[in-house]
Structures are given as C-alpha cells and as structure tokens.
C-alpha positions as CSV (number, residue, x, y, z in Angstrom):
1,X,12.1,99.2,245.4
2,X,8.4,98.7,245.9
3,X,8.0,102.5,246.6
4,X,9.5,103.6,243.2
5,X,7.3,101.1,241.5
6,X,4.4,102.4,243.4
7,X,5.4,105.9,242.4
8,X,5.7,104.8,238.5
9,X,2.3,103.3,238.5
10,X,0.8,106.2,240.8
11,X,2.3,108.6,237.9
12,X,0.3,106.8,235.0
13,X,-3.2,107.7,236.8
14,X,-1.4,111.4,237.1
15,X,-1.2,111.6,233.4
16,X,-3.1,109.4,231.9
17,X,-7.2,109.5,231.9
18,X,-7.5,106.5,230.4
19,X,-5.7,104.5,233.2
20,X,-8.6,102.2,234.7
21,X,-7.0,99.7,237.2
22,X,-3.7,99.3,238.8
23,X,-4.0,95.9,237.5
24,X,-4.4,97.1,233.9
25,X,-1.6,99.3,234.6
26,X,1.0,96.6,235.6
27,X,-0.6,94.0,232.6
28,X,-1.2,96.2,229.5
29,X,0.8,99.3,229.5
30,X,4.2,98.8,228.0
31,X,5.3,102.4,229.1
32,X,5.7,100.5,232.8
33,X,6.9,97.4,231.4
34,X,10.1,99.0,230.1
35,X,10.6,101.0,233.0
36,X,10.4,98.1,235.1
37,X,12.5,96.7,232.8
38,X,15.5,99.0,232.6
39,X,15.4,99.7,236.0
40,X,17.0,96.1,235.9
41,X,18.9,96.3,232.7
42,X,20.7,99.7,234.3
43,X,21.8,97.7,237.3
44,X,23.6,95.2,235.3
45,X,25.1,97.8,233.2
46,X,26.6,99.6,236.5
47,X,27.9,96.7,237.8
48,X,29.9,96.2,234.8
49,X,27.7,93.1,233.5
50,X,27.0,95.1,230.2
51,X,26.0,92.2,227.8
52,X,23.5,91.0,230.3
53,X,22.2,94.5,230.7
54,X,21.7,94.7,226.8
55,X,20.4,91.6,226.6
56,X,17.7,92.9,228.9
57,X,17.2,96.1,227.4
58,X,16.6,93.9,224.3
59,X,14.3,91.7,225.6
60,X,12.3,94.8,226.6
61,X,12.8,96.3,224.0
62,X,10.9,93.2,221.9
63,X,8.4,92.9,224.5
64,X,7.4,96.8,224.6
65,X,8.7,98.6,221.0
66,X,10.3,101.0,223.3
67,X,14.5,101.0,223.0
68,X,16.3,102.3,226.0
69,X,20.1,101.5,226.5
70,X,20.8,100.3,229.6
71,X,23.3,103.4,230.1
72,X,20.6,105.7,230.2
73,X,19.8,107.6,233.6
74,X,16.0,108.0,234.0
75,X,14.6,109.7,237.3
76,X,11.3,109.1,239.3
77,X,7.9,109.3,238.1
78,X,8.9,108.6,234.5
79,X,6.1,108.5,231.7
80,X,6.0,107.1,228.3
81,X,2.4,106.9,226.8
82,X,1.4,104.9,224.1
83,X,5.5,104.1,223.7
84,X,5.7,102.3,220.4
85,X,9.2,103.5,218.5
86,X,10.9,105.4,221.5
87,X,14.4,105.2,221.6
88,X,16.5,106.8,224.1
89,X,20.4,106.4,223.9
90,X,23.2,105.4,226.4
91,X,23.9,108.7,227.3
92,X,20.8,110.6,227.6
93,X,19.6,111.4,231.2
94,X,15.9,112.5,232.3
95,X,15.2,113.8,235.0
96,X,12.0,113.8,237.3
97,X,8.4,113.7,236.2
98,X,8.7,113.8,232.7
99,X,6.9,112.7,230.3
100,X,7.4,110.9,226.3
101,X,4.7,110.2,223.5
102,X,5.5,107.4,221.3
103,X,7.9,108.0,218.5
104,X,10.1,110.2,220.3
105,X,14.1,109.9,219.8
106,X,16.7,111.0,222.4
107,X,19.8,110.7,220.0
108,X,23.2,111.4,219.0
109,X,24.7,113.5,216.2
110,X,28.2,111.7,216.9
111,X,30.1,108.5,216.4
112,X,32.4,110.0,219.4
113,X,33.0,108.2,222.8
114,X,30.9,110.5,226.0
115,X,28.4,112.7,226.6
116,X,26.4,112.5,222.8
117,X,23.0,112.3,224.0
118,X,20.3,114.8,225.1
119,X,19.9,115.6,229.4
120,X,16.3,116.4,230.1
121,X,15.5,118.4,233.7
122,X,12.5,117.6,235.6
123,X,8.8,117.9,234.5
124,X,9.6,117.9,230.7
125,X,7.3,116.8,228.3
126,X,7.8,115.8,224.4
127,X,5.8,115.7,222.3
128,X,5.3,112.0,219.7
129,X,7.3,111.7,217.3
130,X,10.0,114.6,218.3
131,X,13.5,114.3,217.8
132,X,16.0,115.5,220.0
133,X,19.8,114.7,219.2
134,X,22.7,115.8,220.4
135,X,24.1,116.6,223.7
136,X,21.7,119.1,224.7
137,X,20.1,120.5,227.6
138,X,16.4,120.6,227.9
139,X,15.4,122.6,230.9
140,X,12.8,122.1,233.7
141,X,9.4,122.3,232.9
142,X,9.7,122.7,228.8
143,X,7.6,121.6,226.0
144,X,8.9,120.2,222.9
145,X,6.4,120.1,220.5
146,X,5.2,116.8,218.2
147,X,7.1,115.8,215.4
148,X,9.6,118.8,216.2
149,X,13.7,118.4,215.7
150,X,15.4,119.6,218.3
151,X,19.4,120.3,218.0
152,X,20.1,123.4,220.2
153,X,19.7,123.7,224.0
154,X,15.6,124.5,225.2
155,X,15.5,127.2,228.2
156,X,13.7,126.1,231.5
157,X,9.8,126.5,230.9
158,X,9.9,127.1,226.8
159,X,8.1,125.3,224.4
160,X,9.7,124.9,221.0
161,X,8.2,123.2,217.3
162,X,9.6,123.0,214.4
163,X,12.1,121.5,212.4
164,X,14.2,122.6,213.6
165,X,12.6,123.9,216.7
166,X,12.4,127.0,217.8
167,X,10.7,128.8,221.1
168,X,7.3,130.0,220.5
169,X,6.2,130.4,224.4
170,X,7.2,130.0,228.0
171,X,5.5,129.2,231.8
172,X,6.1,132.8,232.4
173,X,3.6,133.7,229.7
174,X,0.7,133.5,231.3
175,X,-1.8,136.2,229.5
176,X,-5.4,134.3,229.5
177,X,-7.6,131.6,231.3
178,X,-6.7,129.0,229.1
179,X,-2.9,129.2,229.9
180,X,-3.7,129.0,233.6
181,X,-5.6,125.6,233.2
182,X,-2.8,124.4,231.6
183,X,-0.4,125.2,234.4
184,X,-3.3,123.5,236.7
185,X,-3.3,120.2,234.8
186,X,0.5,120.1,235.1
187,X,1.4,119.1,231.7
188,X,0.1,120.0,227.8
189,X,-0.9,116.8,226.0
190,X,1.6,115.9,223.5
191,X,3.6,119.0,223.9
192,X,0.9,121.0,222.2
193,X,0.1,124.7,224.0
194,X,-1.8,128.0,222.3
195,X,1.4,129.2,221.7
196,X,1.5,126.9,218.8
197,X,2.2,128.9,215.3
198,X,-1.0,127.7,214.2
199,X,-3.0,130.5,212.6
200,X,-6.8,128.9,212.6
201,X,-6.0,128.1,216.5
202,X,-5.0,131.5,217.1
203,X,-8.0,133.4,215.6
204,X,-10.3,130.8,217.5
205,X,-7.9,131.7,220.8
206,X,-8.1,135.1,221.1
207,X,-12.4,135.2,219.8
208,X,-12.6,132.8,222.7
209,X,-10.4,135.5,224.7
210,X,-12.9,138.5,223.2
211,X,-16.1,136.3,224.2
212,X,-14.5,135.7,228.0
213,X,-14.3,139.5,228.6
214,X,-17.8,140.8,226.8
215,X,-19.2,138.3,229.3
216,X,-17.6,139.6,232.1
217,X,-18.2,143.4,231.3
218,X,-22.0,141.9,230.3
219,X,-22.5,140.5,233.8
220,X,-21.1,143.7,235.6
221,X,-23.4,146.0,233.5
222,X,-26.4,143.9,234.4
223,X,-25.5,144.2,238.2
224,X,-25.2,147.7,238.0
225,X,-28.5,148.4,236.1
226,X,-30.1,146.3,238.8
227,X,-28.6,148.7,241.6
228,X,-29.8,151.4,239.8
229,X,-33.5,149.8,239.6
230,X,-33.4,149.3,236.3
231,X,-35.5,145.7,235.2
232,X,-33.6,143.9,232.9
233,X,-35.2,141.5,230.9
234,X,-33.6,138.5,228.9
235,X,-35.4,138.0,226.2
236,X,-34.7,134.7,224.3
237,X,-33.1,135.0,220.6
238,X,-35.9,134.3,218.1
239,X,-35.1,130.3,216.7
240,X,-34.4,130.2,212.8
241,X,-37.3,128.2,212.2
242,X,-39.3,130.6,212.7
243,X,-37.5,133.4,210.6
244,X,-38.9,134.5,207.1
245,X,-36.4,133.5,204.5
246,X,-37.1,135.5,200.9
247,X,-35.8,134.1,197.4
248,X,-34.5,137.0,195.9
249,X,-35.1,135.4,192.6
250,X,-39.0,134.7,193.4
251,X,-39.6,137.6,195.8
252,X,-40.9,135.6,198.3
C-alpha cells in the first residue's frame, strides 16, 4: 500500500512543475486526496459494502470537487490536476499513467444496467473540460483535446478535438523538432499538440519550421566558406534608432 501511494505522489512531481514538497503534495492537492480516497471507497464497493463505499466516495467527493464512483477501476500512477468538476462513472476504467484536467466527464449515454462508461488504456491524457460518454475505448497513449466531446472509440496514439471530436494527429507523426520534445516530455499539457486545427498556430508552426532549417543550411554554408578560406564577417544589423525615417507629407 505504501508503495502505490509513493508511486501516486512520485507521479505528481512527473507531471506537474508546480509540485514543491511532498508535504504540499499530501496536504493541498486534492487530485491525491481523492485517489487516496477511492482507493478506499473501491474496496468497500468490492466487498459488497456499497453504501459505505458511496458514502466515502461522497465524502471525497465534498472534500475535493472531484466525483468518482466507487465502481470505477483506476490503474497506477493516476493524475488529476487542478480536479475541480471531474466526474468519472461506475463503470469507466483507466488504465496506467494517465492523466485528467479539471472539468473532465467520463460518462454514460444509457440508463442501461453494464458496461456504459468510457475504458481509457495507459498513458492517456484529457484534456479540461472534455467529455467523453459512452462505452468507448480510448487507446494507449492518446490525446483528447480540451473542451472536446468524445462519443466514438480514439485509436492508440491519436489526438482528437472537437465536438464531436475527431483525429487531427498521431505519435506516429513525428515530422518536426517540436513534435519530438513533446514525445520527450511524455505528455501534451492539457491535451493540446501542433496538430491542433488552429490556423494562427499553424502559420506560426511551420515559420518556426522554415526559420529551424535556414539556420541550419546558414551554419553549413558558413563552415564551408571557412574551408574554402573565405572570411566571413558578421556584421551587426543596424538598430532602428539610428534609421532615417522620412514624412512623406513634409519630405523630411
């Protein structure tokens, strides 16, 4: 037991800059809190003692402003940041590593006894305020992207916005610099990527794409003129202040 809570608190310095202090970990963050939480709520609820198990989940539930039924399986290393207004259902399962913003709904389109809640496989991360109902997969390593509404089944390693959501990149898209960071930090904040259909983002993407490469072909250009003896001198970019600037109406 004191492993797994070890590894929960070990995750929130994983994902979380902001994460001081194992003590301000286990005090102030109420992601933990209602781990800890249903971690003992689900016991009760699989040894049949189900209104002492909602009764917990309610209490944490008060405590934290995050819901989670006690019914719901949750694997290791699990995240929630920030937390206010999650609710995941009885039914939903998460895998490993993963990783909710606050505002995020695992739900159900159903009033039907079983399976009406979304499973989640390891390393996902949604986005706040995403909504994702039904009894859907979600597979390894996706994104879902904030405030997106999820109702179909998410490949392993896409990332999906919208409402409702649809695919707009994957892990094996991995065409710039700025994609591999990504991958090296292990998780995109909030769900967000480059791949988001965002047309000012784009444009400022690929000039910062363009600008990579002239550098590059800049740097090789320079070490060949230097192999060939020719001196190349940097000369630095005259400032503004000292520029002329004429008024075309005075002609000065």
């Amino acid at each position: 037991m004191f492993h797994r809570i070890k590894e929960e608190i070990n995750c929130v310095f994983d994902r979380d800059p902001a994460a001081q202090s194992i003590f301000e970990v286990v005090t102030a963050y109420p992601g933990f809190h209602a781990l800890i939480i249903h971690r003992l709520s689900h016991f009760f609820w699989r040894k049949g003692l189900r209104w002492l198990g909602r009764f917990s989940s309610h209490i944490g539930r008060w405590l934290t402003g995050i819901e989670i039924h006690p019914g719901a399986t949750i694997g290791r290393r699990f995240f929630i940041d920030h937390g206010m207004g999650v609710v995941i259902g009885e039914t939903a399962v998460i895998g490993d590593d993963c990783t909710l913003y606050h505002g995020v709904t695992l739900g159900g389109t159903s009033w039907e006894k079983g399976k009406r809640h979304p499973t989640l496989g390891d390393g996902v991360v949604i986005g706040a305020g995403a909504k994702v109902l039904g009894p859907i997969e979600v597979g390894e390593g996706a994104r879902v992207g904030s405030n997106s509404v999820v109702l179909k089944p998410v490949p392993t390693g896409a990332t999906v916005v919208g409402i409702p959501a649809h695919i707009v990149g994957s892990k094996q898209d991995k065409a710039s610099g700025r994609r591999a960071i990504a991958e090296k930090m292990g998780f995109d904040a909030y769900g967000t990527t480059q791949d988001m259909p965002d047309p000012v983002a784009n444009a400022i993407n690929h000039m910062l794409d363009h600008i990579q490469k002239m550098d590059s072909h800049l740097v090789k250009m320079q070490a060949a003129m230097t192999q060939a003896g020719i001196q190349y001198q940097d000369e630095p970019i005259e400032s503004l202040d000292n520029c002329e600037i004429k008024d075309n109406d005075n002609g000065q």
